[in-house]
N, C-alpha and C positions, 0 to 999 in steps of 0.2 A: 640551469636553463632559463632561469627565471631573470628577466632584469627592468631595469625603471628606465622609462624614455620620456626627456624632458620633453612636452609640447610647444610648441610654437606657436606662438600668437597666429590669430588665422590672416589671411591679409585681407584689406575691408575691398569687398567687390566694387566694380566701377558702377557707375549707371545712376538713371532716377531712379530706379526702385531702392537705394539703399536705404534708407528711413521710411520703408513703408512696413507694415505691420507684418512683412513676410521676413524684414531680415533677420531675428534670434535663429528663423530655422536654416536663415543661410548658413550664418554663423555658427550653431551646430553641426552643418555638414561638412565645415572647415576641419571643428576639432575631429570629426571623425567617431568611431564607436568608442564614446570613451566616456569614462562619470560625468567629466567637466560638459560633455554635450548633453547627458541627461538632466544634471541639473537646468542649462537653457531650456530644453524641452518642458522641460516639467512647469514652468512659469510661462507657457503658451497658453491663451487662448484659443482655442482650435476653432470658436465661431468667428474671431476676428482677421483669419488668415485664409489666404487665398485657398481654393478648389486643389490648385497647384502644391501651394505650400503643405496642407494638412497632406496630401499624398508622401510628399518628399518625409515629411515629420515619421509617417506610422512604417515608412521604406530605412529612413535611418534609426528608431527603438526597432526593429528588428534586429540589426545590429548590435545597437547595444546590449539587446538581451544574450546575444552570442556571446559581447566579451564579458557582462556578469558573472556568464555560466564557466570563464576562466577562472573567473578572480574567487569566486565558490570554487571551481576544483582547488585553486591554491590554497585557499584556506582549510579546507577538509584535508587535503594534504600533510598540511601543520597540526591538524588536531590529532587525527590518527596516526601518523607517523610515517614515515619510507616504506613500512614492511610489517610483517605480523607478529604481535607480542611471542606469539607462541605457536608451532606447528597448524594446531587445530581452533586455537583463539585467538581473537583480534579485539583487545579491551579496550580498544581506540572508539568502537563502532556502537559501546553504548555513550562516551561522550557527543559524537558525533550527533546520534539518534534524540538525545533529548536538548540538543545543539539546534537540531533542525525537524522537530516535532514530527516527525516519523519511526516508524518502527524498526529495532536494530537490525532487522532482515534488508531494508530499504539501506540503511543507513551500510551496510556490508556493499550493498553494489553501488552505491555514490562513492565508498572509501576504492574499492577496484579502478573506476573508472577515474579517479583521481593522481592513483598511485599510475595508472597506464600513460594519464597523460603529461603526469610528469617525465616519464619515461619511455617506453617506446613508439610511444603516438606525441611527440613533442612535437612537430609539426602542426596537428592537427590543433595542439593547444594555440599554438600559433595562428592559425587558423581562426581559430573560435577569439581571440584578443582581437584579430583583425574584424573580425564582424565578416567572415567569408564563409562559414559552415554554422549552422545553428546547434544549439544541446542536442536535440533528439535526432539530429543526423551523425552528430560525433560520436554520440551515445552509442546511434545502430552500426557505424561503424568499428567502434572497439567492441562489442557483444559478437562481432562477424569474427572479427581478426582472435579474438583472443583465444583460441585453443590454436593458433595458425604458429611455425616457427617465424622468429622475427623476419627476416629478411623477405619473407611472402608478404608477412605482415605490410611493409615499409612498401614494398610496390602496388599492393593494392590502397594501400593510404594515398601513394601518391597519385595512382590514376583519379581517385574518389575524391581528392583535394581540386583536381582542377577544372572538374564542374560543379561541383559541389553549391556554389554562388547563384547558379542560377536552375537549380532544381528543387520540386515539393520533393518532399519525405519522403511520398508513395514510389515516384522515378529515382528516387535516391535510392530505394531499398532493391528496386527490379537492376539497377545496374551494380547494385552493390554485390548481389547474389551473381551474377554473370561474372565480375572480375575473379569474386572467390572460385566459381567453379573451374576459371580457368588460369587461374594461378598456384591453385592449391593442387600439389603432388599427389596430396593425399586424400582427396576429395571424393573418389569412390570408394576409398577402405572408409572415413569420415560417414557416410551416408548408410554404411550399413551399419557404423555404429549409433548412427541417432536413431536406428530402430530400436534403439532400445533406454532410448530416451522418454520416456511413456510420463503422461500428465494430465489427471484428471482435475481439475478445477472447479469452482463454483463461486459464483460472482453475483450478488445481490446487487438487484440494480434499485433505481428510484421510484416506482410504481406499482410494488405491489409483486415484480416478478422474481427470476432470477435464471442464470442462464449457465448452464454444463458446459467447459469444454474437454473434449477429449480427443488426447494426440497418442498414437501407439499405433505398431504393426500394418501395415494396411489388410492383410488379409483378417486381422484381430476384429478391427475398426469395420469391414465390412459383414462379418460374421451375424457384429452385433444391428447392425442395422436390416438384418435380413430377420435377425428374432424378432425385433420389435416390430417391423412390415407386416411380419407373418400374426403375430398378437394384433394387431392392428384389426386387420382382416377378421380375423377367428370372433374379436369380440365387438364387433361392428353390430350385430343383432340384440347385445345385452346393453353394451355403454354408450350405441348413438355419436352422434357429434364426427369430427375431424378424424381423421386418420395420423394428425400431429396431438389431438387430445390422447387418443387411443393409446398411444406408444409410452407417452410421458405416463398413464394410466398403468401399463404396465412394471415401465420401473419403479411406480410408487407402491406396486403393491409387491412386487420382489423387496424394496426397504423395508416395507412393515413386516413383513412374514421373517427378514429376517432379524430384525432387531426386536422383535415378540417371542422368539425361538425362545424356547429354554436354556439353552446354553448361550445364549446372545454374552459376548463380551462384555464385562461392567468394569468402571473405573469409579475407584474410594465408594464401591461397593454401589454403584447407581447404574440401571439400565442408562442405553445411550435414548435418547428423548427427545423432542423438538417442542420447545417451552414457548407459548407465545400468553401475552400480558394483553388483556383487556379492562377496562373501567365495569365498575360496578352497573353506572348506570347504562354502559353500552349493551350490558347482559340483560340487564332487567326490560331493554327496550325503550329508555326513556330517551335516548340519545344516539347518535350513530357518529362516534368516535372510532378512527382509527387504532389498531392494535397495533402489537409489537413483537417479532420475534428480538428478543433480546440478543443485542451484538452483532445482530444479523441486517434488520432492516422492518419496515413496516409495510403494514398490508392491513387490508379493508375489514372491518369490524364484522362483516356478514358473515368471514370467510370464519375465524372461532367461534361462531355459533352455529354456522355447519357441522363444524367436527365435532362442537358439545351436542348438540342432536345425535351424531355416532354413537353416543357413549363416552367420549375420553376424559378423565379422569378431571377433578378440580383441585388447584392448588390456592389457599388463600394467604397472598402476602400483605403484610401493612406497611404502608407508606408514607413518610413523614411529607406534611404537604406544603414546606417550605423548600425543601430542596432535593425531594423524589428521591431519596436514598430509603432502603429496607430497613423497617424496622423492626419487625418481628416474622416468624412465619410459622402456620401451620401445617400439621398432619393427620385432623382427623379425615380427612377424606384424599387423601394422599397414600402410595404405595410407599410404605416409611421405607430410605435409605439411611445410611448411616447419619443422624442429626445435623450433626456440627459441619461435615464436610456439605450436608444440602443447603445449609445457610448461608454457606462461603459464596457458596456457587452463584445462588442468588443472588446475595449481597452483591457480588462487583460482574457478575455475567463474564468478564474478561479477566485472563490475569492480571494482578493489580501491581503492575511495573507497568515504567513510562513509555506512553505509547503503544504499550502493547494489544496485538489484537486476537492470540492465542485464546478459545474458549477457557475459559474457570473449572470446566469440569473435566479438560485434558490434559489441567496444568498442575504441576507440583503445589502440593501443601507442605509451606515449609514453617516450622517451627523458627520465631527470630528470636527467641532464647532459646538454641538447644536443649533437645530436652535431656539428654543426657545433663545435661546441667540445669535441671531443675525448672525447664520450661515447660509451662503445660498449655495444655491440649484444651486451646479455649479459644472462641472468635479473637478474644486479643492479641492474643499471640500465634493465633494460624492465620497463614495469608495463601491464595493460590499466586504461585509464581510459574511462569514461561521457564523451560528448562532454560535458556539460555540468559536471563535474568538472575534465577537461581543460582547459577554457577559464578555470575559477577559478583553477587554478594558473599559466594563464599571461599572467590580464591581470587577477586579483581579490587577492596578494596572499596566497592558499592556498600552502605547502608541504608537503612530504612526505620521510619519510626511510626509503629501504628496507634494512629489517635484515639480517640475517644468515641467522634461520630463515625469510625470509619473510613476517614481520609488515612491513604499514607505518604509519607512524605522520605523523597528517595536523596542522598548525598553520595556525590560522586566524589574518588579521592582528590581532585583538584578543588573540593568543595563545589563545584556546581548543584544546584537544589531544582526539584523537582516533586512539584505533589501530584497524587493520582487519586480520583473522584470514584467513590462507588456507584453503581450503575444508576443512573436518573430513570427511574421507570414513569415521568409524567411526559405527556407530549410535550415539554417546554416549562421552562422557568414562568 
């Protein structure tokens, strides 16, 4: 489906204005959404060109970013391959992942929508070369169509292809949902299976917060908003504040009652915990440096000296202060868990594969000299790995060598390399 179309010189427009500081983006609009127009653009002056011109300019790079977003699915196509190594694995998607510095989860739905549009959304690639649908609308159109049989598929493509040009995302999505609901056969048996599509999420944002979402049952999903309403109300006399403080008040202390239980679930032998990293001097008051949950995100320095007012626990770690990697850590004032797995943990916060954003304390501890073979049970040779990391190292041809400071450094079987950093616990280099 793929082919090369020689371009054509553009032809040089009539008029005075041909040698005025607007023509490159004429000339751009000649070649059309194409490299060779990017390149002219990119050598614009945008203060030297007309009101006119810079409009036409940021009207045609939206274009071009459309056919980029081709010439990425073509190449993601080549890297991963037509189809999947294996039933339940696709070894294509950790090349891909440390190809394009995201995680192999990400890297799984850029290979999908790659292999789609080489194939049943061929048009739509077509599309996106022309500069007529942008990424995130082709994107939400194959995400739509893709549990659809093709031939539903292809008609709803083609309605969504021919305005597609001159629609936001937002109106692209509201018409996109109307064609499916009425092309699709199958769309009220469809709806009562996404009740059972249920997703609860958590999303650390930039400022200190973070935000739940939860999709499941509607009678489910209102159940729960009727318990917290009614908490809300009940403890409005003791907690004060909002009736949105109140609620969130509630579920925080359902998490702690349960992850305090005694029976609470533990993994490599550690309660599950929420670790957050403060400066000495932020403790001691000399300073008001922001904190960190590690892996997570960062939040205001007042807020772990509330909770140490609580009572919670003290962990002291040492830190090398060239390059904020752990150096050592203790436990006398610490609920001792298994040693070596709580230093792992520490050490890299994440699993220590490319990219990866799996927690370190949910992740496989893998021996990289089996220990069947005489590998021991030492920081050097324990690492937390992502199951699915794991598994590329021991049946895809992935290796790894862990250094000295703690860097590891990953080889993919085409040789591609790849190092992964233990977790920086300073605000910045």
């Amino acid at each position: 489906m793929f082919e090369t179309v020689a371009l054509a010189e553009p032809e040089e427009p009539a008029g005075d204005w041909t040698f005025t500081p607007d023509w490159p983006v004429l000339m751009a609009e000649g070649l059309g959404p194409t490299g060779e127009a990017l390149n002219v653009l990119s050598g614009c002056d945008p203060a030297g060109l007309s009101e006119a011109a810079r409009t036409s300019a940021l009207s045609q790079l939206a274009g071009i970013d459309a056919h980029l977003g081709a010439v990425r699915a073509r190449f993601t196509n080549a890297v991963a391959g037509p189809k999947r190594d294996e039933p339940h694995e696709d070894w294509g998607a950790h090349e891909v992942a440390v190809s394009s510095r995201c995680s192999v989860y990400a890297a799984d739905r850029q290979i999908e929508f790659a292999r789609a549009l080489a194939g049943r959304l061929s048009k739509t690639f077509d599309a996106m070369e022309a500069g007529r649908i942008n990424y995130p609308q082709a994107l939400a159109l194959f995400e739509a169509v893709a549990p659809l049989e093709d031939e539903v598929a292809w008609q709803i493509e083609e309605n969504m292809l021919r305005y597609a040009w001159r629609q936001d995302l937002t109106k692209f999505k509201i018409c996109l949902r109307r064609w499916v609901a009425r092309e699709d056969p199958n769309f009220s048996e469809r709806s009562k299976e996404a009740r059972k599509d249920i997703a609860v999420v958590h999303t650390p944002l930039d400022d200190g917060t973070g935000e739940l979402y939860i999709r499941g049952p509607l009678e489910q999903t209102t159940a729960i908003d009727l318990a917290l309403t009614a908490y809300a109300k009940t403890a409005k006399p003791t907690l004060g504040g909002t009736a949105e403080g109140r609620k969130l008040a509630g579920l925080v202390q359902w998490a702690e009652n349960y992850l305090t239980a005694p029976d609470a679930p533990r993994r490599h032998g550690r309660a599950s915990t929420v670790t957050m990293t403060i400066d000495a001097p932020t403790m001691l008051g000399l300073t008001k440096h922001p904190a960190e949950i590690p892996g997570v995100g960062m939040i205001p320095g007042d807020a772990v000296l509330e909770v140490l007012a609580e009572g919670s626990p003290i962990r002291r770690l040492i830190i090398d202060e060239h390059d904020g990697h752990l150096l050592d850590y203790g436990t006398k004032t610490y609920v001792v868990p298994p040693p070596l797995a709580d230093h792992l943990i520490a050490l890299h916060q994440s699993a220590a594969a490319p990219h990866s954003n799996v927690p370190a304390a949910v992740a496989d501890m893998d021996h990289n000299q089996p220990h069947d073979q005489k590998g021991k049970t030492s920081p050097e040779n324990v690492t937390p790995l992502d199951r699915r990391w794991h598994r590329a190292k021991t049946h895809a041809g992935w290796t790894y060598v862990k250094n000295q400071d703690g860097t590891v450094d990953w080889t993919s079987p085409t040789g591609q390399t790849h190092r992964v950093d233990p977790h920086d616990y300073r605000l910045g280099p």
